[in-house]
Steps between C-alpha positions, in 0.01 A plus 500: 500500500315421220625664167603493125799479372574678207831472262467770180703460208531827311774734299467854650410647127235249400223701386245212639766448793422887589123422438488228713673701764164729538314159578760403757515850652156413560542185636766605741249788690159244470732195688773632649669244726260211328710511174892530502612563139910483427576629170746315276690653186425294151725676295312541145739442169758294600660866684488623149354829344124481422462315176273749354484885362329795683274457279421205548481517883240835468312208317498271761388793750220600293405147538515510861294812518232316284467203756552687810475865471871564602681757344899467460758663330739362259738758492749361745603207261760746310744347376589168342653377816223607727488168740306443816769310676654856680171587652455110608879548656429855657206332686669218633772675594303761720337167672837371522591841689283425774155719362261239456171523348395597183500850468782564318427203197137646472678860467743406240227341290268796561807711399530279110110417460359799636748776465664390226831563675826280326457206744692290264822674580743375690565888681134555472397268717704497772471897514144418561562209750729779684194752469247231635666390785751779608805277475752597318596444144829366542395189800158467227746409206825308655178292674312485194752343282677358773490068508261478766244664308603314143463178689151593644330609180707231302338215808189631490470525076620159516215373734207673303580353207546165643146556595391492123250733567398700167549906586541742763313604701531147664348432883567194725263449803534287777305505849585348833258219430691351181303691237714528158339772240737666182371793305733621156406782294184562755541844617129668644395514898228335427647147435792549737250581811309212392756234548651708768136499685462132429822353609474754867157357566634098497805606655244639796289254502800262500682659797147504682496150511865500647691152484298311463351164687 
């Protein structure tokens, strides 16, 4: 069957990460089977805390509002050591745990960017993973910091930045006839369904023609 391949590199509390996500909601109901998207963890600063004040961040929102009309709250960066690598851990671990999707990573980063719950907390965010999915808290946080679940998010930090690509949001496409396309920092429906759209119409026309002569 005819379809495109879809690997998304993203940290679960990426502000354009969790704007992107609205395009690729989007995606997901126009395609359905057409467009298989696994999500991949880039952990953002080196599993540090966020280099940068509250301040600064509610900066960097009001930014975002001005190009895309999104709203976010800054609140939940409260602390010096507010990181994003527990909510990146609590979402692996719940896919880990057998729930896949993405329900739970898109509620944990509506939970920081729209709530302005502490999502940067270790307890924080697996209290929410445990909310999310109805597991509970103690399987969410031996998994989460469990080696499994290190080795995943350290593989698959490792592999984005082999990439070189500049930023997160960052998209690689690939159909079933051989088409390559790579999106960073691109985050609206409206250039996602047009590569999408693209690449599902050669790999149709492609499979129409079957093997060939």
């Amino acid at each position: 069957m005819a379809h495109v391949d879809v690997i998304y590199y993203l940290d679960v509390l990426s502000s354009w990460c969790h704007i992107a996500d609205r395009a690729v909601e989007r995606i997901e109901s126009k395609y359905g089977d057409g467009v298989r998207i696994e999500w991949r963890i880039a952990q953002l600063f080196d599993f540090g805390p966020l280099p940068f004040s509250p301040s600064d961040l509610a900066w960097y929102y009001g930014r975002t509002h001005a190009i895309c009309g999104v709203r976010l709250d800054a609140s939940w960066h409260d602390s010096p050591e507010t990181t994003t690598k527990y909510a990146n851990a609590a979402a692996e671990a719940i896919r880990a745990l057998g729930v896949d999707g993405s329900g739970v990573r898109r509620g944990l980063s509506r939970a920081a960017l729209l709530d302005g719950k502490p999502m940067g907390r270790r307890d924080a965010a697996i209290e929410e993973a445990a909310r999310l999915s109805g597991l509970p808290v103690d399987q969410i946080e031996r998994t989460s910091e469990s080696e499994q679940v290190r080795q995943r998010i350290a593989q698959t930090t490792r592999e984005f930045k082999d990439l070189a690509l500049p930023q997160l949001p960052s998209f690689v496409f690939r159909n079933t006839s051989g088409d390559l396309a790579v999106f960073s920092g691109l985050y609206t429906f409206e250039a996602l369904d047009a590569v999408i759209g693209e690449m599902l119409r050669a790999s149709r026309v492609t499979e129409s023609f079957g093997a060939g002569p």
